[in-house]
C-alpha positions as CSV (number, residue, x, y, z in Angstrom):
1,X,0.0,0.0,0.0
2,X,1.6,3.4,-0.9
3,X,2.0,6.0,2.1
4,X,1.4,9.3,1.3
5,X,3.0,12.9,3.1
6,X,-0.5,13.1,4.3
7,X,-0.6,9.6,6.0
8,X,2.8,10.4,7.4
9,X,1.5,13.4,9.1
10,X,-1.6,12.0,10.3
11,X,0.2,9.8,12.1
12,X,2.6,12.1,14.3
13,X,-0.6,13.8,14.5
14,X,-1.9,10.6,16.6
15,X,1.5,9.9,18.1
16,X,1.6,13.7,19.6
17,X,-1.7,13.4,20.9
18,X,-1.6,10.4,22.6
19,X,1.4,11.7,24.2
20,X,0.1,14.3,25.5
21,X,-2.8,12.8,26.9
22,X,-0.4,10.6,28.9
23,X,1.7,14.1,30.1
24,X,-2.0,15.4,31.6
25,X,-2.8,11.8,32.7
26,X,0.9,11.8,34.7
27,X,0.6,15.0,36.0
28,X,-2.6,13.9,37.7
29,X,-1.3,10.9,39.0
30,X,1.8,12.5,40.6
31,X,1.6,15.7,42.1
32,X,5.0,15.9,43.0
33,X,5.9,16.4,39.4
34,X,2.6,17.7,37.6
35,X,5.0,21.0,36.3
36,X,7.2,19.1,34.5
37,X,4.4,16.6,32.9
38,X,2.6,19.7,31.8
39,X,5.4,21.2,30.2
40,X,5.7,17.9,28.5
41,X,2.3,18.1,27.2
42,X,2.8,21.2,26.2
43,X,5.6,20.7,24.3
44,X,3.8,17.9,22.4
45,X,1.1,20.0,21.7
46,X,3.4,22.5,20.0
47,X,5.1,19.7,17.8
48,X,1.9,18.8,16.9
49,X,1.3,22.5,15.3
50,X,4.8,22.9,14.2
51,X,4.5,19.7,12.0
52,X,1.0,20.7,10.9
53,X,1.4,24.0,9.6
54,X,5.0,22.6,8.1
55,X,3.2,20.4,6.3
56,X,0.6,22.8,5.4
57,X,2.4,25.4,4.5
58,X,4.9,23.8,1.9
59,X,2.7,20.9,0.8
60,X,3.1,20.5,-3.4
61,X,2.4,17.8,-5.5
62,X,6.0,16.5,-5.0
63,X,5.1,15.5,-1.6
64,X,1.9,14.1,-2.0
65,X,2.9,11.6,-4.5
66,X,2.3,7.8,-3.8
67,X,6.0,7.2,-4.3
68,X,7.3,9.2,-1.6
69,X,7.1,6.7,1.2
70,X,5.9,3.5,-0.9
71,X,7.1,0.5,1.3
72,X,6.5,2.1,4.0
73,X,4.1,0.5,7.1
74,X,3.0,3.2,9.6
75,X,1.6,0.2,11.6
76,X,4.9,-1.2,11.9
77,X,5.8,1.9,13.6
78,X,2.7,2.6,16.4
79,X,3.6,2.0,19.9
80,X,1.4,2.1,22.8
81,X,1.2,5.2,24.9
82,X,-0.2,4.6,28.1
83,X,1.1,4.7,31.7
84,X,2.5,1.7,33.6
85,X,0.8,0.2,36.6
86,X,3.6,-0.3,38.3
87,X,7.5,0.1,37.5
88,X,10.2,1.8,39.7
89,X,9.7,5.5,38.3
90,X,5.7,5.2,39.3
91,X,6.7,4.0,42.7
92,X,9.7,6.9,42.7
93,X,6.6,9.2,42.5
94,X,4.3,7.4,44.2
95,X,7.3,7.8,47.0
96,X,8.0,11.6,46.6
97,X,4.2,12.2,46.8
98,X,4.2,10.9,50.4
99,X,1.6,8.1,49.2
């Protein structure tokens, strides 16, 4: 199946959302270090526009051709963004929250 620019961008699209939907997520979850999880989010909520209007902004025909990521599997490349129930940075938190 041939990937297009368009396809390609969708994708971070999803990848910087779901991020930062994990940053706000985190930030509720540990107190101790909701500033620097926000920033987080923050920052992947400004990828997310810089790519956008990137791709927006100098999109031509070029780009947009089939051939310019034909081979390429965006499934091959999707990763689950979630956050762990228990690993030792969650219980670092969960420790330096007083819980």
């Amino acid at each position: 199946m041939a990937v297009t620019t368009s396809d390609v961008i969708g994708f971070i699209e999803r990848l910087e959302d779901d991020s930062s939907k994990l940053y706000y997520e985190m930030a509720e979850k540990y107190p101790c270090q909701k500033d620097i999880f926000l920033k987080y989010a923050e920052e992947c909520e400004k990828s997310k526009i810089l790519v956008t209007r990137t791709y927006q902004e100098t999109i031509t025909d070029a780009l947009e051709a089939c051939f310019s990521f034909n081979g390429l599997e965006l499934e091959e490349h999707k990763i689950e963004i979630y956050i762990p129930k228990k690993d030792k940075l969650c219980r670092r938190f969960e420790e330096s929250d007083g819980n």
